[in-house]
KOLLUM-718783 format. One record per residue (C-alpha): residue in one letter; residue number from 1; x negated, y, z. Coordinates in Angstrom, 3 decimals, padded with zeros to 6 digits. Layout:
N
res;n;X;Y;Z
A;NUM;X;Y;Z
...
END
This chain:
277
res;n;X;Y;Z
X;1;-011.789;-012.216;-008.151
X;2;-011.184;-008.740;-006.127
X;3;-009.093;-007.825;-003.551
X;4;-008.326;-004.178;-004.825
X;5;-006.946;-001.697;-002.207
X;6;-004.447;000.698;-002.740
X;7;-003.217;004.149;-001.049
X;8;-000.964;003.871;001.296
X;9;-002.459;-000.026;002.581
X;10;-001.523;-002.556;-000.362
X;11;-003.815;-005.450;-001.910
X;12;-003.480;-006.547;-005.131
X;13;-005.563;-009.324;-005.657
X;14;-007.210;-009.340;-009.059
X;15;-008.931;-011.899;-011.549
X;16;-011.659;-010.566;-014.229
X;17;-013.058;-012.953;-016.380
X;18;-016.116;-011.415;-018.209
X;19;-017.596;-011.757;-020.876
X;20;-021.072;-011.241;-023.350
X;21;-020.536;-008.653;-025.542
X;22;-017.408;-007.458;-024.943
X;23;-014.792;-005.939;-027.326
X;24;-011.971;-005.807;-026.179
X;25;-009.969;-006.241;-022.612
X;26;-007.089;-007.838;-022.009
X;27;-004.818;-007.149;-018.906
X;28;-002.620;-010.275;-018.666
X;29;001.345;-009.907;-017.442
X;30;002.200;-013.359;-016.427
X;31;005.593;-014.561;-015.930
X;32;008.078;-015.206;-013.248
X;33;007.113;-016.716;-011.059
X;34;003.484;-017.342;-011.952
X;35;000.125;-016.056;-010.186
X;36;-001.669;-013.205;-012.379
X;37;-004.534;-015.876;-013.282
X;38;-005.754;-014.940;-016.763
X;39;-004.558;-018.230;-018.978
X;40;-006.601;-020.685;-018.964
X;41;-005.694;-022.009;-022.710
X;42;-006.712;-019.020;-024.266
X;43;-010.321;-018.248;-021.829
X;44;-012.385;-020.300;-025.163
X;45;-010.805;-018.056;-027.513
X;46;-011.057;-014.606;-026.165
X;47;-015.167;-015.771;-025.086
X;48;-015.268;-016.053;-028.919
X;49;-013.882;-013.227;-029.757
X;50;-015.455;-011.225;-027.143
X;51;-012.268;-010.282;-025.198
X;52;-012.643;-009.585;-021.491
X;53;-009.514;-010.804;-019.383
X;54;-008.307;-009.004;-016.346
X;55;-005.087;-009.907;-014.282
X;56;-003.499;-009.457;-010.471
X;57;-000.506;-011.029;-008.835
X;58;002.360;-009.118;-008.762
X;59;003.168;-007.748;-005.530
X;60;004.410;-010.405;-003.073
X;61;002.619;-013.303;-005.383
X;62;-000.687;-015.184;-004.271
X;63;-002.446;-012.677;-001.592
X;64;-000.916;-009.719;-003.015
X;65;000.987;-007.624;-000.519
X;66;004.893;-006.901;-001.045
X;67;005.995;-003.970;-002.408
X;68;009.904;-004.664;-002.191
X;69;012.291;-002.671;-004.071
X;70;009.289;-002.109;-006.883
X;71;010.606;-001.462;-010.184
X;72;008.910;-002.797;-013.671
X;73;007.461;000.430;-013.988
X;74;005.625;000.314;-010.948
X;75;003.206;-002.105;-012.624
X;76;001.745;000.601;-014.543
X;77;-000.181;002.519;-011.695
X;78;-000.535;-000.992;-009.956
X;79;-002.467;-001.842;-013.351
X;80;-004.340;001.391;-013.827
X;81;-005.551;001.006;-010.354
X;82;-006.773;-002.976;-011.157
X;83;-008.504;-001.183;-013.727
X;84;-010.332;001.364;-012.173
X;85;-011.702;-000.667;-009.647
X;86;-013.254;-003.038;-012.075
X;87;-014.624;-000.099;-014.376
X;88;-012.490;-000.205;-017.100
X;89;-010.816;002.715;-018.651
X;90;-008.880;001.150;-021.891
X;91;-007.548;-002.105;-022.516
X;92;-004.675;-004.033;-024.318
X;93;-002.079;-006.030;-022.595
X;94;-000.248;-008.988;-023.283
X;95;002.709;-010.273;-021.181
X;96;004.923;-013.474;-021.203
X;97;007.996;-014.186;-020.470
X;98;008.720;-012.205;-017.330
X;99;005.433;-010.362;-017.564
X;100;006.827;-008.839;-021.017
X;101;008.931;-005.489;-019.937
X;102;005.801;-004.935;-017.302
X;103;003.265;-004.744;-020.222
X;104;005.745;-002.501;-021.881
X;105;005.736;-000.217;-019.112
X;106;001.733;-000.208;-019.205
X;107;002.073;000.687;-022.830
X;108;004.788;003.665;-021.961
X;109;003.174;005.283;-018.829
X;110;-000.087;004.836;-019.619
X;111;-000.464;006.361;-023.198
X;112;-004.326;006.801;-023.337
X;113;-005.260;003.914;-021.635
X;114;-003.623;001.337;-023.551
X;115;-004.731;000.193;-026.700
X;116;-002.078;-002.134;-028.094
X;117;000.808;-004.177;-026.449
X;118;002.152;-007.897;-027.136
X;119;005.272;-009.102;-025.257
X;120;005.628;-012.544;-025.783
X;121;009.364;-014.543;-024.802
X;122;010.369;-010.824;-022.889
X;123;013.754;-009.880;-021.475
X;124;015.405;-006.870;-022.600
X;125;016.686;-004.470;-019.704
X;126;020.036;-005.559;-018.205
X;127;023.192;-003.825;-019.633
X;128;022.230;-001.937;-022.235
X;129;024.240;-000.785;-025.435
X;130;024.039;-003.631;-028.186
X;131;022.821;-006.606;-026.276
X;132;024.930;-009.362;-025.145
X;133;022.473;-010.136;-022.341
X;134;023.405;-013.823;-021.284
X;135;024.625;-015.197;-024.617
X;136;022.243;-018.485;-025.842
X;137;020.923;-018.195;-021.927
X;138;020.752;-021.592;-020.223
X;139;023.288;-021.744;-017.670
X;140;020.318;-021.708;-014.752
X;141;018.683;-018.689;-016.185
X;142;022.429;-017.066;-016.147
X;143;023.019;-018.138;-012.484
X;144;020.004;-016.660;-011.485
X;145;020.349;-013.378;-013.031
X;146;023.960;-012.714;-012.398
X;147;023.036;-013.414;-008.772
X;148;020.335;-010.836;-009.275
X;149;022.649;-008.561;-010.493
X;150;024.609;-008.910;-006.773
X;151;021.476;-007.927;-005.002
X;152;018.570;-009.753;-002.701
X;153;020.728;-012.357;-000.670
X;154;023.031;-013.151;-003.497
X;155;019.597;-013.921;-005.316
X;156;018.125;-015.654;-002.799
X;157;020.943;-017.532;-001.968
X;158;021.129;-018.740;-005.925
X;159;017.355;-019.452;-005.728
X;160;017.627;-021.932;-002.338
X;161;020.505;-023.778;-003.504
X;162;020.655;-023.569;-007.569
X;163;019.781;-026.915;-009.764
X;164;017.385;-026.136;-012.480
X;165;019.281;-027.029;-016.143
X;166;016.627;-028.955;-017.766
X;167;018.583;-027.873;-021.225
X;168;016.690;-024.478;-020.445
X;169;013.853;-025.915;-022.633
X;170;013.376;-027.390;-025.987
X;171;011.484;-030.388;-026.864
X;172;008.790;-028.330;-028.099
X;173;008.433;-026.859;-024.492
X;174;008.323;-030.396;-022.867
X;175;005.282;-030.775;-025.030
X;176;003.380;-027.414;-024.664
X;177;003.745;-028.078;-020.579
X;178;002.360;-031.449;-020.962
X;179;-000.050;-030.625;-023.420
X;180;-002.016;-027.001;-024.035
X;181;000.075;-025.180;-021.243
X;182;000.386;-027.293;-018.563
X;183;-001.642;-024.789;-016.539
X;184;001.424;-023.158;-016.194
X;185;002.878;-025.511;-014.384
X;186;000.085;-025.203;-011.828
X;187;000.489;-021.178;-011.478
X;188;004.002;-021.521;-011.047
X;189;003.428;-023.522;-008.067
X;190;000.537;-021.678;-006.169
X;191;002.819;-018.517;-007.146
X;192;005.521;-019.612;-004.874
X;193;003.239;-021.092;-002.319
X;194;003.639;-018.104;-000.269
X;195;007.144;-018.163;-000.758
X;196;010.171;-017.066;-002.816
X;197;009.899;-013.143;-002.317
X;198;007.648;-012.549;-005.634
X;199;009.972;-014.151;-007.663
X;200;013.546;-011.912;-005.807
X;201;011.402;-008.928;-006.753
X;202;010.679;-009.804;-010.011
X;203;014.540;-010.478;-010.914
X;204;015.612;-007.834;-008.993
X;205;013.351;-005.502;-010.895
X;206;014.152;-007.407;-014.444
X;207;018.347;-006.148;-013.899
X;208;017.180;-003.062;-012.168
X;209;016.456;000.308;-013.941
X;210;013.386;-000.135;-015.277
X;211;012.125;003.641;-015.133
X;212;010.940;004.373;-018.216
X;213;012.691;004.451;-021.831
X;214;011.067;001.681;-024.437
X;215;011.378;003.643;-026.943
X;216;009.211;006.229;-025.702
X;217;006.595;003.626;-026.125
X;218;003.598;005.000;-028.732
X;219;001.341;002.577;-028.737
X;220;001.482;-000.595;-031.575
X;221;003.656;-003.249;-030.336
X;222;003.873;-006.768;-030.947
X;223;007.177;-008.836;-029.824
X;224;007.015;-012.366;-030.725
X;225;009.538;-015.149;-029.493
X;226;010.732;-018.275;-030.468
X;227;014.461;-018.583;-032.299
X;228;014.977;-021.834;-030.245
X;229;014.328;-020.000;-026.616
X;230;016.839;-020.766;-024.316
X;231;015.683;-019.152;-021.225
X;232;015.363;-015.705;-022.604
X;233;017.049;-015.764;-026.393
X;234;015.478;-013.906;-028.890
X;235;017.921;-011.257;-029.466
X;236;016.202;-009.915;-026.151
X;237;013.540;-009.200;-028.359
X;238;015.752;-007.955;-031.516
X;239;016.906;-005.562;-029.130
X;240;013.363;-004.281;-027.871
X;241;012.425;-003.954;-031.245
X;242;014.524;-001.801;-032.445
X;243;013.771;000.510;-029.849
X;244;009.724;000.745;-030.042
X;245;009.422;002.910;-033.147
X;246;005.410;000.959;-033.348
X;247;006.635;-002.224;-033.767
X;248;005.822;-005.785;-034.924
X;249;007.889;-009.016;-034.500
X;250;007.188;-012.614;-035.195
X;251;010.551;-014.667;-034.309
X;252;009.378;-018.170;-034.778
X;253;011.600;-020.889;-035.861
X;254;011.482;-024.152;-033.936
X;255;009.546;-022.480;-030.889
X;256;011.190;-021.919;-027.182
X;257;009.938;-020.194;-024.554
X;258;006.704;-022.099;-023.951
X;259;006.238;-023.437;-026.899
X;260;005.727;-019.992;-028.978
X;261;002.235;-019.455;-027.015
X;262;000.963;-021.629;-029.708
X;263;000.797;-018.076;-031.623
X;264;-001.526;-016.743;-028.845
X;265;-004.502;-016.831;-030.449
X;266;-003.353;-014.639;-033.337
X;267;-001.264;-012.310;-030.890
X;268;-005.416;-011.780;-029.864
X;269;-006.268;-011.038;-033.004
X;270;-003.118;-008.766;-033.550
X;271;-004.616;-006.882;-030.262
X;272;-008.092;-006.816;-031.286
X;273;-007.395;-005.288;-035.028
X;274;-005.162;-002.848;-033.421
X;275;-007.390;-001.441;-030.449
X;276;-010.299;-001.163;-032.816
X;277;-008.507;001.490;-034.716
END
């Protein structure tokens, strides 16, 4: 772990998991609200394969220093910095969940650093042409992003007083958080340890302009979500598909949210294949 400094007085603090013979690395997006923490389920795999993992937490997260009104685009230069000050000059990302649009933005604004790109479970920016945003949301998820929509103390309002709907995920999610992933469960918590105000910027930048156009996006492109996901539907991703002209999707029947990290390993694969070309 590093404590990387950047212009102007921010920390981002920063997680790089090495590895012999290296191949590959992988910046890992996490979600909201999770701690950057490279995931744990997958460290076996990628030592196999040879894949280096590198992550931070988002501004306001863990020891990272706020950066409110940040937009998902700022995570490119906050990720190009991570990267520079551990020596590495191109790498792949994967995000999930709410670390999805910021691995797109990697992939958009920083064309010859990034390799290849999988967005796992991602939102869809807020309010574009052809997306019903909310429909097949669970009615928490819709609370909270509506109130996002209304701006910081409408959100953070929602967050101190909303119920979590349970209904939000599938059965197959109950046993990926008990089972594989229930490090998650763990990030989530030291994530909001220090508080709600990485989460508020997160949403706030999810319904937000994003500040840059998917579809300017270059690099190859894996989406892959689960047809059962409640929290963020998969026509999030039908919709971010058809605007990355590089583009793979795996929609997986009978997976939600959680429970479509069971693919993980191959999205690796996918990622290694694709930066070795």
């Amino acid at each position: 772990m590093v404590d990387v400094r950047l212009p102007g007085g921010r920390t981002l603090h920063a997680y790089d998991v090495p590895v012999a013979d290296e191949t590959l690395a992988v910046v890992w997006h996490a979600g909201t609200p999770n701690t950057g923490e490279p995931p744990e389920p997958l460290l076996d795999a990628a030592r196999e394969r040879g894949i280096r993992w590198i992550g931070y937490d988002r501004p306001a997260y863990g020891t990272s220093t706020s950066d409110r009104g940040r937009s998902v685009a700022s995570a490119a230069a906050d990720t190009a910095a991570v990267a520079d000050a551990l020596g590495v000059e191109r790498f792949a990302v994967l995000g999930h969940s709410g670390g999805g649009p910021h691995a797109l933005a990697c992939a958009a604004l920083l064309p010859d650093r990034v390799t290849a790109a999988a967005c796992g479970s991602s939102p869809a920016p807020f309010g574009v042409d052809g997306l019903d945003y909310f429909a097949g949301m669970g009615s928490s998820g819709r609370a909270e992003l509506t109130a996002a929509t209304q701006g910081r103390d409408a959100l953070a309002a929602q967050l101190a007083t909303g119920e979590f709907d349970p209904e939000m995920f599938t059965a197959a999610d109950y046993a990926a958080l008990e089972g594989e992933w229930a490090w998650l469960g763990g990030i989530a918590g030291a994530a909001m340890a220090a508080g709600p105000d990485g989460m508020i910027d997160d949403d706030l930048a999810l319904v937000g302009p994003w500040g840059f156009d998917p579809s300017t996006v270059r690099a190859p492109v894996l989406f892959f979500h689960g047809l059962d996901d409640r929290m963020v539907p998969s026509t999030h991703t039908r919709w971010l598909s058809s605007q990355v002209p590089a583009s793979t999707v795996w929609l997986r029947p009978g997976e939600g949210h959680v429970s479509v990290l069971s693919a993980a390993v191959q999205v690796l694969d996918w990622l290694a294949a694709r930066s070795a070309r």
